[in-house]
C-alpha positions in Angstrom: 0.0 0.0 0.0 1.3 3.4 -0.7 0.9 6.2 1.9 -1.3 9.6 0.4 1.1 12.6 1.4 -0.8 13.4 4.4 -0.4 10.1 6.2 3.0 10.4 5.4 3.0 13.7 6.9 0.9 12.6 10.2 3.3 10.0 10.8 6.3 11.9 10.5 4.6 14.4 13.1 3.9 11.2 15.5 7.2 9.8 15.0 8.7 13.4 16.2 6.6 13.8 18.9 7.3 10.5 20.2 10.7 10.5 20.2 10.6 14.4 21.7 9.3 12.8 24.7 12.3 9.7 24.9 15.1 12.1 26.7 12.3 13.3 29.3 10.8 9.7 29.7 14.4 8.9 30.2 15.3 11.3 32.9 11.9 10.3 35.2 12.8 6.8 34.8 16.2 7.6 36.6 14.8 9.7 39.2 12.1 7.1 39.6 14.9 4.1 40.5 17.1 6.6 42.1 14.3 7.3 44.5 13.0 3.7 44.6 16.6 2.3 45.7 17.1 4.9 48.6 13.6 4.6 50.3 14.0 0.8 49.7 17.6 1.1 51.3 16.3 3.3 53.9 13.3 0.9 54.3 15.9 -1.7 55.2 18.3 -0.5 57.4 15.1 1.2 59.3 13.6 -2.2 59.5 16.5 -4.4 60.7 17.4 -1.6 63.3 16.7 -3.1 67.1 15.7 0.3 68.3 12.4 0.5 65.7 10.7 -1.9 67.7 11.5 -0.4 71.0 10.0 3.3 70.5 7.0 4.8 68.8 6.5 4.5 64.9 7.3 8.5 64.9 10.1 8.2 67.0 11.5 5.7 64.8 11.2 7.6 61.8 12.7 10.6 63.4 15.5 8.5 64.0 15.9 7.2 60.0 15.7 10.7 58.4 17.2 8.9 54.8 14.2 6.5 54.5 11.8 9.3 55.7 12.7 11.9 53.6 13.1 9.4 50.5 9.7 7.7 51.2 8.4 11.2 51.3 9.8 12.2 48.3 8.6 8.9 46.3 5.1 9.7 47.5 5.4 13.6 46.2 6.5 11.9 43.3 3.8 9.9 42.8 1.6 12.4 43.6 3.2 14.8 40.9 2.3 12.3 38.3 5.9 10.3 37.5 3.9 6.9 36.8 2.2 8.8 34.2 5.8 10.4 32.7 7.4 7.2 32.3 4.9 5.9 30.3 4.1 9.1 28.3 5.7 7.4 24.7 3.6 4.4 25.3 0.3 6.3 26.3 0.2 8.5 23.2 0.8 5.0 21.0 -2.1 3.5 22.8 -4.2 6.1 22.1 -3.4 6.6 18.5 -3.8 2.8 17.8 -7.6 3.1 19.4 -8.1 5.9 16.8 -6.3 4.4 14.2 -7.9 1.2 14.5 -11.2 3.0 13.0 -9.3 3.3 9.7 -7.8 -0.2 9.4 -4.5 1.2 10.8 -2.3 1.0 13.9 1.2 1.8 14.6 4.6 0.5 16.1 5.8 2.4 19.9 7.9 4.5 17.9 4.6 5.6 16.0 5.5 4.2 12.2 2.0 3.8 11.1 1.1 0.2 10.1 -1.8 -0.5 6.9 -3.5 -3.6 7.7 -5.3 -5.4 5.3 -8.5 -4.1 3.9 -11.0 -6.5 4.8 -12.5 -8.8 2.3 -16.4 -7.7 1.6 -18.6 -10.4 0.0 
């Protein structure tokens, strides 16, 4: 099948836009794992500490200001939307391939459009 000059056009657009978004999907994935490693290494050395079990649960968190702060910070992260960032690329390719699939099209996660087969009417 040949592409008409604006599909070729609309794909370049959605190829563009999807890998605009790459370096910044990039960057919240590292500051998703960075975060994710110091709250869990926090959460550990807060757990296997004898004195946690000894005082209050705010006492003890007061005493492991690493894991608090990081656990905090994963939360406002959360909150701020990062699940959604890290995903952004694969989001917009959902969505185009529920759109697309009304014209007997789809497309790859880098957003190459892909013709199916016109269906066989008898």
């Amino acid at each position: 099948y040949a592409f008409s000059p604006d599909l070729k056009a609309f794909e370049r657009r959605l190829t563009e836009y999807i890998a605009c978004l790459q370096p910044a999907t990039g960057r919240w994935r590292m500051i998703l794992i960075v975060v994710s490693v110091c709250t869990a290494t926090g959460a550990w050395n807060w757990l296997i500490d004898p004195e946690t079990q000894k005082v209050s649960f705010f006492t003890s968190l007061w005493n492991h200001p690493f894991f608090t702060i990081s656990c905090i910070t994963l939360i406002g992260l959360f909150f701020a939307g990062i699940h959604k960032r890290v995903v952004a690329p694969s989001i917009i390719a959902a969505r185009c391939r529920t759109v697309l699939a009304e014209y007997n099209m789809s497309c790859d996660d880098t957003g190459k459009l892909i013709l199916k087969p016109r269906p066989h009417v008898q």
